[in-house]
mmCIF file of the N, C-alpha and C atoms, coordinates in Angstrom:
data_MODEL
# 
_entry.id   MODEL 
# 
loop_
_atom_site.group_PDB 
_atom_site.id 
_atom_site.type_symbol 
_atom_site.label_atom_id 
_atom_site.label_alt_id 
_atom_site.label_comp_id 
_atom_site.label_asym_id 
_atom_site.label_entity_id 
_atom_site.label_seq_id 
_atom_site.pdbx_PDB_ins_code 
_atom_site.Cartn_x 
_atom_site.Cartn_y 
_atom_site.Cartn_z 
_atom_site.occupancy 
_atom_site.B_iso_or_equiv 
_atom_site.pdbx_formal_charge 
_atom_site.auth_seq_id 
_atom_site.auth_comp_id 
_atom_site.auth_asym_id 
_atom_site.auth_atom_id 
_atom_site.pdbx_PDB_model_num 
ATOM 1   N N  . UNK A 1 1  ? -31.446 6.558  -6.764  1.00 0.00 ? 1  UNK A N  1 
ATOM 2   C CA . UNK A 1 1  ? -31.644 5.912  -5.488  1.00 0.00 ? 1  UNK A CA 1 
ATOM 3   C C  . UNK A 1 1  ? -30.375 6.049  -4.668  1.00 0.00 ? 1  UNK A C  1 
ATOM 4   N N  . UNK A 1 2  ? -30.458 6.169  -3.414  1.00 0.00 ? 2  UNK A N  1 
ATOM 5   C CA . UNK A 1 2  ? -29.678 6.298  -2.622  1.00 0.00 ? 2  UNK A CA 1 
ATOM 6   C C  . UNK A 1 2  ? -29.410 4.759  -1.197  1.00 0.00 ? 2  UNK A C  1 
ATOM 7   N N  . UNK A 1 3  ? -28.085 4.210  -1.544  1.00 0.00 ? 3  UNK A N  1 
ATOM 8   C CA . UNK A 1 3  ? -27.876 3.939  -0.692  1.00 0.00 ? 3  UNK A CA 1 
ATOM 9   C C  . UNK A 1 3  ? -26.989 3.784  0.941   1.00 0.00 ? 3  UNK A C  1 
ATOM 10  N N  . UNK A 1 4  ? -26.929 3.552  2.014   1.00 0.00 ? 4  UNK A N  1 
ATOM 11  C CA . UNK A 1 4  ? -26.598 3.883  3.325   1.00 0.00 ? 4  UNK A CA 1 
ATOM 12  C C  . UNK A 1 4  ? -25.420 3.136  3.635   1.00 0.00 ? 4  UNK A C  1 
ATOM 13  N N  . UNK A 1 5  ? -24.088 3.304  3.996   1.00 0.00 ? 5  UNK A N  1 
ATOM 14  C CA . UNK A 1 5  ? -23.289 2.147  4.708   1.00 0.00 ? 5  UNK A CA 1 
ATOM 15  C C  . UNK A 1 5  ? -22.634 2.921  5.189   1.00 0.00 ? 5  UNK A C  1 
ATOM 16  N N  . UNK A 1 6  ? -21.862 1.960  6.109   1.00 0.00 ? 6  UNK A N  1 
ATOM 17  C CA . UNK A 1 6  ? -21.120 2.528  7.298   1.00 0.00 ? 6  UNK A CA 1 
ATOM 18  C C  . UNK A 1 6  ? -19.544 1.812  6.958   1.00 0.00 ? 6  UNK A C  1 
ATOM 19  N N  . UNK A 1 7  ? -18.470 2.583  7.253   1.00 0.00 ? 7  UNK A N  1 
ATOM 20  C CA . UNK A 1 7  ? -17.327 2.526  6.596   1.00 0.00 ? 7  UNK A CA 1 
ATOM 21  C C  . UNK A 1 7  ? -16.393 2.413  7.910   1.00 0.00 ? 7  UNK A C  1 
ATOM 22  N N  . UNK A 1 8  ? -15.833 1.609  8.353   1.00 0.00 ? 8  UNK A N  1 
ATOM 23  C CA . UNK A 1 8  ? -14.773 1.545  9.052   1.00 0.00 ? 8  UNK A CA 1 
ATOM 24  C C  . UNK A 1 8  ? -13.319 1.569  9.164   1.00 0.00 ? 8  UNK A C  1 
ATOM 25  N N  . UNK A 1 9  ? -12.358 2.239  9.544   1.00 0.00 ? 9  UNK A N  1 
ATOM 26  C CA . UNK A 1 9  ? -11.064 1.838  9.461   1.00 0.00 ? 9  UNK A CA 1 
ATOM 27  C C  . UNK A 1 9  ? -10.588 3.238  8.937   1.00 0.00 ? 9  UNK A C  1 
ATOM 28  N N  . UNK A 1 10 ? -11.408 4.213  8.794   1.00 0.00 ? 10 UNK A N  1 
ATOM 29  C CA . UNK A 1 10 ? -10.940 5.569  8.046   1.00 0.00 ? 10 UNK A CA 1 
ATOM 30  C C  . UNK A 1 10 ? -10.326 6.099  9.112   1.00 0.00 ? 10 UNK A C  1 
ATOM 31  N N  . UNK A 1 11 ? -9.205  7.184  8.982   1.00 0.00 ? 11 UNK A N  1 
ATOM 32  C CA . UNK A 1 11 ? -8.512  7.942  9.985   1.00 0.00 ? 11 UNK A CA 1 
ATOM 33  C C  . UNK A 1 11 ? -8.083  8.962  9.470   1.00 0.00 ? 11 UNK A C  1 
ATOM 34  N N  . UNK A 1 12 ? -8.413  9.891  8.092   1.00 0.00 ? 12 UNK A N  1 
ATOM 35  C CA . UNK A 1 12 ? -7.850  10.837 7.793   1.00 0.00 ? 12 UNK A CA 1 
ATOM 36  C C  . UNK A 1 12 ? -8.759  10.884 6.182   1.00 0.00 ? 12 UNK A C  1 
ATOM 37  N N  . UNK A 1 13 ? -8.335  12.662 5.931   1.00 0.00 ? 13 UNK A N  1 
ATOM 38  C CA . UNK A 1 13 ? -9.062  12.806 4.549   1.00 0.00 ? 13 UNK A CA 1 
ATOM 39  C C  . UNK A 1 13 ? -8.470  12.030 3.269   1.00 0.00 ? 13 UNK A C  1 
ATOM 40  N N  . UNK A 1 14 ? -7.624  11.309 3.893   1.00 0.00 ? 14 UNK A N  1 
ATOM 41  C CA . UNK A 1 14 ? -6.604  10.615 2.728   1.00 0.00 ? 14 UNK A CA 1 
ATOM 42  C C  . UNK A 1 14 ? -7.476  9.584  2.100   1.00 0.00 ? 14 UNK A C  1 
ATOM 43  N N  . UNK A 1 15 ? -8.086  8.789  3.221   1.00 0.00 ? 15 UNK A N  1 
ATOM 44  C CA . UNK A 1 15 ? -8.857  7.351  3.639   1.00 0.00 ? 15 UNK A CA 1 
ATOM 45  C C  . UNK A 1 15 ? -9.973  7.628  2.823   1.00 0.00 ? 15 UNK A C  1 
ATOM 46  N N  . UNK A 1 16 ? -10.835 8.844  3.114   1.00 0.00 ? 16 UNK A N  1 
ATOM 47  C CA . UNK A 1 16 ? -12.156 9.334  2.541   1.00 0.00 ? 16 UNK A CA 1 
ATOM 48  C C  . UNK A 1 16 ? -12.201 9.536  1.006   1.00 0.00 ? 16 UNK A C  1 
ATOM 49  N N  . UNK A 1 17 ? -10.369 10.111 0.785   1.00 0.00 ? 17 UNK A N  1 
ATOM 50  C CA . UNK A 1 17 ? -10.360 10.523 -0.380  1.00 0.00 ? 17 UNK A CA 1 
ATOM 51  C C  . UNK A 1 17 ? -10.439 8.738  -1.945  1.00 0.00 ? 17 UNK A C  1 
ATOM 52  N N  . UNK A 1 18 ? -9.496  8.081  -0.971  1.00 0.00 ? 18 UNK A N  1 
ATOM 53  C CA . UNK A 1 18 ? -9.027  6.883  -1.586  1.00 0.00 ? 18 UNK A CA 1 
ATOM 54  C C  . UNK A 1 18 ? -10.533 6.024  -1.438  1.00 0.00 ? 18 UNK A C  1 
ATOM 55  N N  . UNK A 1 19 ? -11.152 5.692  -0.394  1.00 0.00 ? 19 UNK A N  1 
ATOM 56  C CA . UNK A 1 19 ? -12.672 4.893  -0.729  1.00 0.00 ? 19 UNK A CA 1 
ATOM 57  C C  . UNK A 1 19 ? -13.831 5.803  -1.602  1.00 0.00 ? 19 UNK A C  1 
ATOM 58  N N  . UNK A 1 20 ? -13.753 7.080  -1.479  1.00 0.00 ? 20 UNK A N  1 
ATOM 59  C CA . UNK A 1 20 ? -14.600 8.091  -2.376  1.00 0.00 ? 20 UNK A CA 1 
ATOM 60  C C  . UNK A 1 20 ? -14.026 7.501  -4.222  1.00 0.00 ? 20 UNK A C  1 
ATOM 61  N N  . UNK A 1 21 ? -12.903 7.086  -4.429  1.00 0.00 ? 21 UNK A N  1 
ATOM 62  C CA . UNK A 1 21 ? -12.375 7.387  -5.706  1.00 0.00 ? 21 UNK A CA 1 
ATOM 63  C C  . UNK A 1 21 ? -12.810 5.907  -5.786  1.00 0.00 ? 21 UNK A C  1 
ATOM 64  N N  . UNK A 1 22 ? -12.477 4.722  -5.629  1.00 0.00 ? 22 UNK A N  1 
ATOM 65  C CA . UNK A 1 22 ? -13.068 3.587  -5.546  1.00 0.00 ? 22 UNK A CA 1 
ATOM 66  C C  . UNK A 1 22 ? -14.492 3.114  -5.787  1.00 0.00 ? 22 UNK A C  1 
ATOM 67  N N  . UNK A 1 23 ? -15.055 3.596  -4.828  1.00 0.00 ? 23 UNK A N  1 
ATOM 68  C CA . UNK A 1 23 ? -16.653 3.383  -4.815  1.00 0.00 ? 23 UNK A CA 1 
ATOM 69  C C  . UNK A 1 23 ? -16.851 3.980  -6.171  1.00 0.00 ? 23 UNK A C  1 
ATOM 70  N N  . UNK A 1 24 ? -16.860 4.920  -6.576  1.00 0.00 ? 24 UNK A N  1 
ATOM 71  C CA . UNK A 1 24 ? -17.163 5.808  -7.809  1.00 0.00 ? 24 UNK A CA 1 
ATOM 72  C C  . UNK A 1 24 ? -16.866 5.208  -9.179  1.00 0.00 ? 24 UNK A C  1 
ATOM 73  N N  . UNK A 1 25 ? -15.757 3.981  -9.078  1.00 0.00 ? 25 UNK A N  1 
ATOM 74  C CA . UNK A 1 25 ? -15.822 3.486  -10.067 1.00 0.00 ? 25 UNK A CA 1 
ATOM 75  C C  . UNK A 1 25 ? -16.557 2.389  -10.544 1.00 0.00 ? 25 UNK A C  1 
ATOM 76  N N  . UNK A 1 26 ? -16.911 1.732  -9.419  1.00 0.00 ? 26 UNK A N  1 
ATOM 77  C CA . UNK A 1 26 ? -18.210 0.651  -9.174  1.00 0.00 ? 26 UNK A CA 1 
ATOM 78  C C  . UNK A 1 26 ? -18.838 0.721  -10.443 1.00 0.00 ? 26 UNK A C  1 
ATOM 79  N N  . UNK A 1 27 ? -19.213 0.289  -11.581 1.00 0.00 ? 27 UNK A N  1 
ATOM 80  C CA . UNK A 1 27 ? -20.189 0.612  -12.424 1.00 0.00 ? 27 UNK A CA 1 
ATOM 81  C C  . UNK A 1 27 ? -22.032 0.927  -11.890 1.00 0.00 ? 27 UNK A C  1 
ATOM 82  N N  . UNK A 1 28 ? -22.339 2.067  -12.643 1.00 0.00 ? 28 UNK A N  1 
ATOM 83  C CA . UNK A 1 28 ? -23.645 2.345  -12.246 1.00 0.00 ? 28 UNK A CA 1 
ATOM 84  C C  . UNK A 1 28 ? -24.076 3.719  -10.751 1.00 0.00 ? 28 UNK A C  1 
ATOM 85  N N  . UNK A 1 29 ? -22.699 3.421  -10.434 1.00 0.00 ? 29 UNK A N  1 
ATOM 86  C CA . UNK A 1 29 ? -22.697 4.806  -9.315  1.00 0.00 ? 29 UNK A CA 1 
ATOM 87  C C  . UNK A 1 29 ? -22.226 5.807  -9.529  1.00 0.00 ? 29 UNK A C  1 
ATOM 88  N N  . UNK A 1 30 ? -23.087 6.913  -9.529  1.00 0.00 ? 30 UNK A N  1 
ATOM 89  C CA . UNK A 1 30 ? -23.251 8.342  -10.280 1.00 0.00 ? 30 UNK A CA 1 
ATOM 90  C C  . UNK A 1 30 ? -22.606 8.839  -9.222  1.00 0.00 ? 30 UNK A C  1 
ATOM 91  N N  . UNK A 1 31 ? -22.981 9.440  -7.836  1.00 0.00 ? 31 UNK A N  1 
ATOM 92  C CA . UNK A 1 31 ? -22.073 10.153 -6.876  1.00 0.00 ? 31 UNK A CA 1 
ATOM 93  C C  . UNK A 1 31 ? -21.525 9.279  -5.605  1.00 0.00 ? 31 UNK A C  1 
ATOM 94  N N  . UNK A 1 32 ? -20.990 9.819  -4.752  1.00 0.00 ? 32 UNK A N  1 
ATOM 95  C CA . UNK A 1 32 ? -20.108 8.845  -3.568  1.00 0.00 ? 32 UNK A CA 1 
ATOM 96  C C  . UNK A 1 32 ? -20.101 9.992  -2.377  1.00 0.00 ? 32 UNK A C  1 
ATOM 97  N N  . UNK A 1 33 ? -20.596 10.072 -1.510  1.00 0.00 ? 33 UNK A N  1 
ATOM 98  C CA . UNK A 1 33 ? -20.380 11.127 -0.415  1.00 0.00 ? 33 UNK A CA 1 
ATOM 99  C C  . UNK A 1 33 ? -19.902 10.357 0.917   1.00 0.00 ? 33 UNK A C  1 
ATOM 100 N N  . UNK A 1 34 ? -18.696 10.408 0.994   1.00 0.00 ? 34 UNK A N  1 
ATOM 101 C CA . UNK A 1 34 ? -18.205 9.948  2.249   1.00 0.00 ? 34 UNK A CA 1 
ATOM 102 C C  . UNK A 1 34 ? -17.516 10.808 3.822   1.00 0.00 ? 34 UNK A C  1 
ATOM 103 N N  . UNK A 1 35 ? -17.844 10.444 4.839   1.00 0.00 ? 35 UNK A N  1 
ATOM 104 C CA . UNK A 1 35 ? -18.047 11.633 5.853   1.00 0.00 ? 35 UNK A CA 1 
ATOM 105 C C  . UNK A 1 35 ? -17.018 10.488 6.810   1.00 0.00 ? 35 UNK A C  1 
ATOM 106 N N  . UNK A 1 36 ? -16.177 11.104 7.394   1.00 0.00 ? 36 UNK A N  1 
ATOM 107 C CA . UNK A 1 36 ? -14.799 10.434 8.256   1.00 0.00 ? 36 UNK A CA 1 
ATOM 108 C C  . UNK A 1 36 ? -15.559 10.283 9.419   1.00 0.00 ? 36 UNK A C  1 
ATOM 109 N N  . UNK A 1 37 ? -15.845 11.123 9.745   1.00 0.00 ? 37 UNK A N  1 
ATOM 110 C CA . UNK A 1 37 ? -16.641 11.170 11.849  1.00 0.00 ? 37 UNK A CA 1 
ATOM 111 C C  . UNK A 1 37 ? -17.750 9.903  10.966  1.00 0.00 ? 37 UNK A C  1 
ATOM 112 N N  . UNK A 1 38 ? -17.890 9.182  12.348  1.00 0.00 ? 38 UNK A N  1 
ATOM 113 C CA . UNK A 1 38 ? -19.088 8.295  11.470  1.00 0.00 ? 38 UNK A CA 1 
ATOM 114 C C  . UNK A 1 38 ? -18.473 7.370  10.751  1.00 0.00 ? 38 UNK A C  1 
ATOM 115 N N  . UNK A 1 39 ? -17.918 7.160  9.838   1.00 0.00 ? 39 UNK A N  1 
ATOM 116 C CA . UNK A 1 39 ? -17.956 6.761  8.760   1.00 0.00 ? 39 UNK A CA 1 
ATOM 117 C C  . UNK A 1 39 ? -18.826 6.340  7.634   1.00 0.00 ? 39 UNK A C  1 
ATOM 118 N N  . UNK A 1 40 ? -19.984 7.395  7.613   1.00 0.00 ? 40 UNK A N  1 
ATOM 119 C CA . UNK A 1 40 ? -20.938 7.471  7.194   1.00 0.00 ? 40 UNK A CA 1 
ATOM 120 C C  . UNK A 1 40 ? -20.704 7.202  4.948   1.00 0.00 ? 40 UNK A C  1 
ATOM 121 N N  . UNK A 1 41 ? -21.443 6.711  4.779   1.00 0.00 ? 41 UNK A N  1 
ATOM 122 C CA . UNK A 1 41 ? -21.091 6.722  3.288   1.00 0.00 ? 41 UNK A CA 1 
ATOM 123 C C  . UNK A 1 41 ? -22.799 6.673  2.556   1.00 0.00 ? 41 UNK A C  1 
ATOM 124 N N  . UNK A 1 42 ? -22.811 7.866  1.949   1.00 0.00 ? 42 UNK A N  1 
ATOM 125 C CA . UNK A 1 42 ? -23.976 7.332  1.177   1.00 0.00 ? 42 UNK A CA 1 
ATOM 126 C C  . UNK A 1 42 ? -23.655 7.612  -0.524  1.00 0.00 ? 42 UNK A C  1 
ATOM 127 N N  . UNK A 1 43 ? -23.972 6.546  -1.416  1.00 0.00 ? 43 UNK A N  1 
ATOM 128 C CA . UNK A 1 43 ? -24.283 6.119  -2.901  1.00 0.00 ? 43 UNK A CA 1 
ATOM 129 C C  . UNK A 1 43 ? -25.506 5.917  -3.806  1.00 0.00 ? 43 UNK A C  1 
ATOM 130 N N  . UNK A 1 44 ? -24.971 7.163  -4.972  1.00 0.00 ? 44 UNK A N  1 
ATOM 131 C CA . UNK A 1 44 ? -26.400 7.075  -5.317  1.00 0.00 ? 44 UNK A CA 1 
ATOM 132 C C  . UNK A 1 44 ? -25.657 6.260  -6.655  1.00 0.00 ? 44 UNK A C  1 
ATOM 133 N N  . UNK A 1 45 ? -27.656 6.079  -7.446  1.00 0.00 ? 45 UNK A N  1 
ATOM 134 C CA . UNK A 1 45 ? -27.063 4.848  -8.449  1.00 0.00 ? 45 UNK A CA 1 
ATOM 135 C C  . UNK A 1 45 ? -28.350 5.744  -8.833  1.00 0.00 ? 45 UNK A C  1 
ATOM 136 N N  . UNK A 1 46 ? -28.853 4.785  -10.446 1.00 0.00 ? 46 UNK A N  1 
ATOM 137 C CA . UNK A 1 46 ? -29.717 4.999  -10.858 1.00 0.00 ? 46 UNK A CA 1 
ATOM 138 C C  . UNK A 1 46 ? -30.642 3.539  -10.445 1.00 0.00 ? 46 UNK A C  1 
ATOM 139 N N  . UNK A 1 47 ? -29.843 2.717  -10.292 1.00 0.00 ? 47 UNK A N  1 
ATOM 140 C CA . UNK A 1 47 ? -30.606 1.003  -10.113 1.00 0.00 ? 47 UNK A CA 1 
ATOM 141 C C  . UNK A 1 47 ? -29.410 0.893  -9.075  1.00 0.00 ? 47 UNK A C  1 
ATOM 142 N N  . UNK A 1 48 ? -30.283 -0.232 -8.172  1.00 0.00 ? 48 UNK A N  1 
ATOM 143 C CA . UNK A 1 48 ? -29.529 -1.326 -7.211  1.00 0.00 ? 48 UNK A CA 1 
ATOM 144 C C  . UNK A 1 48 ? -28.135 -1.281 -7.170  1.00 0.00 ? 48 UNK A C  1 
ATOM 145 N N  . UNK A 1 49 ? -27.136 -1.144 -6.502  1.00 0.00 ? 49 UNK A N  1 
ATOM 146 C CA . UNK A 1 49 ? -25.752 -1.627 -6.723  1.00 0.00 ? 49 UNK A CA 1 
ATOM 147 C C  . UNK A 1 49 ? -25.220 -2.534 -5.943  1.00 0.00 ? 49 UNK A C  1 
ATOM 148 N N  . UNK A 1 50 ? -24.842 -3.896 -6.531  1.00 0.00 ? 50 UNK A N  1 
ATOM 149 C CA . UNK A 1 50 ? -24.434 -4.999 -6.181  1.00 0.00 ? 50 UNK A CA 1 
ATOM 150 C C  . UNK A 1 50 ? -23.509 -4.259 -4.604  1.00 0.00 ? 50 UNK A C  1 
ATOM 151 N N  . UNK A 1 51 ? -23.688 -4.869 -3.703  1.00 0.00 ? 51 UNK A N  1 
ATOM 152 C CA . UNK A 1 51 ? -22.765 -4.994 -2.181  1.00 0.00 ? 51 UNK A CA 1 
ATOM 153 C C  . UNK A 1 51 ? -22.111 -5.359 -1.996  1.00 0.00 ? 51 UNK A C  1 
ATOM 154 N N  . UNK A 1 52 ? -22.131 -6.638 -3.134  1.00 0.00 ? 52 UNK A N  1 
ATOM 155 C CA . UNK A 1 52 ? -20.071 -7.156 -3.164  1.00 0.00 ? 52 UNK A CA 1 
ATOM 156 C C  . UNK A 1 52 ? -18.881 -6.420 -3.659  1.00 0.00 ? 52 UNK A C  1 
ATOM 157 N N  . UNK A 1 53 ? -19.907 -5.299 -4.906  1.00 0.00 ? 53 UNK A N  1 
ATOM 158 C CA . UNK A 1 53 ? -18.846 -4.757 -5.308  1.00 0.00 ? 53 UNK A CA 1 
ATOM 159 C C  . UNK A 1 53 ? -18.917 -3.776 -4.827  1.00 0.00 ? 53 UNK A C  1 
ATOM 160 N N  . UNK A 1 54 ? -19.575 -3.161 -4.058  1.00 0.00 ? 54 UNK A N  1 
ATOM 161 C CA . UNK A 1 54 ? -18.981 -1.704 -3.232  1.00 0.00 ? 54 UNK A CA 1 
ATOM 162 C C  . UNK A 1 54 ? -18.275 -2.432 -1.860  1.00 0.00 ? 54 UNK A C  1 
ATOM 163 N N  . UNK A 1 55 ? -18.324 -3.580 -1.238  1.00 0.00 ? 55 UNK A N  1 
ATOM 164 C CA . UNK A 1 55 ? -17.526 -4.276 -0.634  1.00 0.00 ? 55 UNK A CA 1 
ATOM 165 C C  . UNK A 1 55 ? -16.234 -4.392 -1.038  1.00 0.00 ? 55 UNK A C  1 
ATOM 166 N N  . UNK A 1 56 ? -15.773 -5.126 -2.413  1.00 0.00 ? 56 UNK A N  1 
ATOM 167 C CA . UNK A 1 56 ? -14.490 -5.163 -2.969  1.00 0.00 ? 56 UNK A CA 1 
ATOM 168 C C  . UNK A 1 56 ? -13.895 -3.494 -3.024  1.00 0.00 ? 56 UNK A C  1 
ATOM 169 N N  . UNK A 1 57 ? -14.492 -2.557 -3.819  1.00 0.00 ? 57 UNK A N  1 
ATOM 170 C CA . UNK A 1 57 ? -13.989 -1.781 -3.698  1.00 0.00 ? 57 UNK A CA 1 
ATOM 171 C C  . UNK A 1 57 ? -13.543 -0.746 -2.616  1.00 0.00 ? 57 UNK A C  1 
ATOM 172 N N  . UNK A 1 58 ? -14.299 -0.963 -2.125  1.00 0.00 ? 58 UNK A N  1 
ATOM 173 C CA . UNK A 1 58 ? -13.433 -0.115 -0.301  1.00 0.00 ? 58 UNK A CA 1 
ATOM 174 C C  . UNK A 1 58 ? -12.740 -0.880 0.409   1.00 0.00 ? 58 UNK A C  1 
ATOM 175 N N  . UNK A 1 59 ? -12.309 -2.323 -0.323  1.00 0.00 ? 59 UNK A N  1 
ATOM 176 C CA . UNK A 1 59 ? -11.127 -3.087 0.068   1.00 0.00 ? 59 UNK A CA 1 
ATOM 177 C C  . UNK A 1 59 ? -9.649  -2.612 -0.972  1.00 0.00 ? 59 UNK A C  1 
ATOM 178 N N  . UNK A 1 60 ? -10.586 -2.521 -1.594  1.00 0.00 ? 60 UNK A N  1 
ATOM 179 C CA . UNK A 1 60 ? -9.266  -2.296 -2.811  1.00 0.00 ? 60 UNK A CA 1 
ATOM 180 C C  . UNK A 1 60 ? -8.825  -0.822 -2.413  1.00 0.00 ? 60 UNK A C  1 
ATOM 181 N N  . UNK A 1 61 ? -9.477  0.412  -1.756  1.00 0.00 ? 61 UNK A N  1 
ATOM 182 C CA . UNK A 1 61 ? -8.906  1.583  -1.440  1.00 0.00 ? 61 UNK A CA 1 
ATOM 183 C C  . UNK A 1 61 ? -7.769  1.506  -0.162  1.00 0.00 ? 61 UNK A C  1 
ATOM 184 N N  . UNK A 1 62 ? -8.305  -0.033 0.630   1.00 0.00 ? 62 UNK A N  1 
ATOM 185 C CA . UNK A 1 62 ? -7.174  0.016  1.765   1.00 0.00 ? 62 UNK A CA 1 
ATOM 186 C C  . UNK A 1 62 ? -8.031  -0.694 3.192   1.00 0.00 ? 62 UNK A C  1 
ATOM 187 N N  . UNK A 1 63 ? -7.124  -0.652 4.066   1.00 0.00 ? 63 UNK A N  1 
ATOM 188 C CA . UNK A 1 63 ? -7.730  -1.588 5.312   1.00 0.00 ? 63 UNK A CA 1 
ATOM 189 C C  . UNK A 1 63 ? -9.620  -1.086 5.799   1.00 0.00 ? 63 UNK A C  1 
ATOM 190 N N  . UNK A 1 64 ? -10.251 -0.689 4.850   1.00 0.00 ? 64 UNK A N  1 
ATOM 191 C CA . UNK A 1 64 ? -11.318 -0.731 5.462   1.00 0.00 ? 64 UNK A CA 1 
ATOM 192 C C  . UNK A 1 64 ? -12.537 -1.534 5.399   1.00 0.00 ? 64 UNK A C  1 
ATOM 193 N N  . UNK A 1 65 ? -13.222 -1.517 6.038   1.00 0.00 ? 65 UNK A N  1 
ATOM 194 C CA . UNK A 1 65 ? -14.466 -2.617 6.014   1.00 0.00 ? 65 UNK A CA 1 
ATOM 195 C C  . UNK A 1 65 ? -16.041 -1.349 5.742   1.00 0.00 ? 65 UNK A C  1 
ATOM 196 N N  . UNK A 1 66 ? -16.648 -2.132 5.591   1.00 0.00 ? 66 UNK A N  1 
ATOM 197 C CA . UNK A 1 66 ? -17.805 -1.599 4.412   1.00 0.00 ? 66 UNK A CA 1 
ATOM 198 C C  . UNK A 1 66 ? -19.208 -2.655 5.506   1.00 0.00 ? 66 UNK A C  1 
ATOM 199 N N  . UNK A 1 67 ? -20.548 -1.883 5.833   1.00 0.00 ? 67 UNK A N  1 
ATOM 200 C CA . UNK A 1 67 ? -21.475 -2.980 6.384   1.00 0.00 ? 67 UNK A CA 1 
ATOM 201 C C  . UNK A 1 67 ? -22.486 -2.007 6.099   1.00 0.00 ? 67 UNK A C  1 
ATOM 202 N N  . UNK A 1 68 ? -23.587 -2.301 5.139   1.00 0.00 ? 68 UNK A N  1 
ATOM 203 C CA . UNK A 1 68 ? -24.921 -1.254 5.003   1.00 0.00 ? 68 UNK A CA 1 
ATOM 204 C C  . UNK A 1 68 ? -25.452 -0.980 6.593   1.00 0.00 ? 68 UNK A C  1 
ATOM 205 N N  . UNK A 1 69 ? -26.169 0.531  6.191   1.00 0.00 ? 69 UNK A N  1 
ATOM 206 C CA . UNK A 1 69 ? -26.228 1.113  7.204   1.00 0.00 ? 69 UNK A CA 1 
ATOM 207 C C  . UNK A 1 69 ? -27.567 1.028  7.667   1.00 0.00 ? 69 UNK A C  1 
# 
């Protein structure tokens, strides 16, 4: 399953690189495709993935904010 959010505060492949490595560790999330223009982010899982914790973790990569898309 795939899910949609929108990623704010990115400004470089650094940003993409550091919330891509984050999200990915989330338990249960298989890939992470994150796109800078936009800040487009989509996550696949096999089941549901909690929103707090893909919330925490694109806090923990750095000043950005995280809001499903």
């Amino acid at each position: 399953m795939q899910s949609n959010y929108t990623v704010t505060g990115m400004t470089c492949g650094h940003c993409v690189a550091h919330v891509t490595e984050e999200v990915q560790a989330v338990p249960g999330v298989s890939e992470v495709q994150v796109t800078l223009e936009g800040g487009r982010m989509v996550v696949t899982s096999e089941a549901p993935v909690d929103f707090d914790a893909v919330k925490e973790a694109v806090a923990e990569a750095g000043e950005y904010a995280v809001v499903p898309a």
